[in-house]
C-alpha positions as CSV (number, residue, x, y, z in Angstrom):
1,X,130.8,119.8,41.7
2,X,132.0,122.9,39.9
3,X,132.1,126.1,41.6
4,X,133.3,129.7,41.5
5,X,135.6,130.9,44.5
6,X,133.0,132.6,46.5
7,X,133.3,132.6,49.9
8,X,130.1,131.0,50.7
9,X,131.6,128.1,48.5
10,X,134.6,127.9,50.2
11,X,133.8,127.5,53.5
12,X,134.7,124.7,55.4
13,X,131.3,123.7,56.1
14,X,130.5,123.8,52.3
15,X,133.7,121.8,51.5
16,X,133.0,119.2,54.1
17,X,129.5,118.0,53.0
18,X,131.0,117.9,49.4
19,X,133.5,115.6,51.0
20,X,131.2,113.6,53.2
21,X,129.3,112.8,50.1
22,X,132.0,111.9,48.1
23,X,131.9,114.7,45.9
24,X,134.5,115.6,43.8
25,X,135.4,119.5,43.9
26,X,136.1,121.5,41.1
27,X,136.6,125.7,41.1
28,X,136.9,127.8,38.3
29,X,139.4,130.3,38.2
30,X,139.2,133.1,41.3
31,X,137.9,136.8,40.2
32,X,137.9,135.1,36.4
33,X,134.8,137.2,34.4
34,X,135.3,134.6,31.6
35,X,133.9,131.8,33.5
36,X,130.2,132.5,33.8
37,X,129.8,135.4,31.4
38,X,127.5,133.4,28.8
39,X,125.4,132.3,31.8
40,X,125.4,135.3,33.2
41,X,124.0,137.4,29.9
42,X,121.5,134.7,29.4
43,X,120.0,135.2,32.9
44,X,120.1,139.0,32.4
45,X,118.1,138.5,29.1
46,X,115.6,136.5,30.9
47,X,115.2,138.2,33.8
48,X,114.6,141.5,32.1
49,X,112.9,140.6,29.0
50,X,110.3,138.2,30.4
51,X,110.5,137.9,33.9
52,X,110.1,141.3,35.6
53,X,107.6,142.3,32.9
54,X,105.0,139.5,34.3
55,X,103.8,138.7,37.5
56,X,103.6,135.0,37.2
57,X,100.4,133.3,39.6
58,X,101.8,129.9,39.5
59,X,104.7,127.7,38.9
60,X,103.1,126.7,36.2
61,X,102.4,129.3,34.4
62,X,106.0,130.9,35.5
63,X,107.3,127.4,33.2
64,X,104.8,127.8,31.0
65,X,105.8,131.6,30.1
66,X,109.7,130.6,30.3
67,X,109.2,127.6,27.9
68,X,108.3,130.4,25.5
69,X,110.5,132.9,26.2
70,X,113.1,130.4,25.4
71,X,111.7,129.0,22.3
72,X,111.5,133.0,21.3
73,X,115.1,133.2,22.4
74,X,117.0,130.6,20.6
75,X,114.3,130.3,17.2
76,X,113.3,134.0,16.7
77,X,115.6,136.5,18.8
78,X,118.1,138.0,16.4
79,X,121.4,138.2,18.7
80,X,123.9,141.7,18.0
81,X,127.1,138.7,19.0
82,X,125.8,136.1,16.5
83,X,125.3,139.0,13.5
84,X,122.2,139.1,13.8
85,X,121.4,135.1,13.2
86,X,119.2,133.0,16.1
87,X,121.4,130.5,18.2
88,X,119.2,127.9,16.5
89,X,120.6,129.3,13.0
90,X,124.0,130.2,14.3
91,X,124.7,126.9,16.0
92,X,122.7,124.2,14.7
93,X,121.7,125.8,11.0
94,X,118.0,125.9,11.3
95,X,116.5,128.3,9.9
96,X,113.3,127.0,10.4
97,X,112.1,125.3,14.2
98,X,111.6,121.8,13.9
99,X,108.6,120.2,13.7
100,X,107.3,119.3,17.3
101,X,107.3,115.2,17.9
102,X,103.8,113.3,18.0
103,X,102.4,113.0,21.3
């Protein structure tokens, strides 16, 4: 398990299930901004752009709307750190989405 070095995941109650299990433990660098910042902008994309706007009745629908908002974010989303390109163009050279696979 890889973890910051937040207290809640320092504890020694935290650190001793990990162990009972047989878990091997693994922290990140203390007070590091580097280690989750990619994460961290991805959520705050998410949460602002999609899910504050909607008030989702279901799980379902909640997936539903986030399967979208993902497709939109890595196929159609121009991104100011990636000049402008999609991840999909930037990372994998698609300019195009794939076709989706035959049920």
């Amino acid at each position: 398990m890889n973890t910051d070095q937040r207290s809640q995941f320092t504890s020694s109650a935290f650190i001793s299930v990990l162990k009972q299990n047989k878990i091997q433990i693994s922290m990140d660098g203390k007070a590091c901004w580097r280690d989750n910042v990619f994460a961290e902008r991805l959520w705050k994309s998410v949460k602002y752009e999609e899910v504050y706007r909607h008030g989702y009745d279901t799980v379902s629908i909640a997936r539903q709307a986030l399967n979208r908002y993902f497709e939109f974010y890595n196929r159609r989303r121009p991104h100011s750190t990636l000049d402008g390109m999609t991840p999909d163009t930037a990372y994998f050279n698609l300019s195009k989405p794939p076709l989706a696979a035959a049920a």
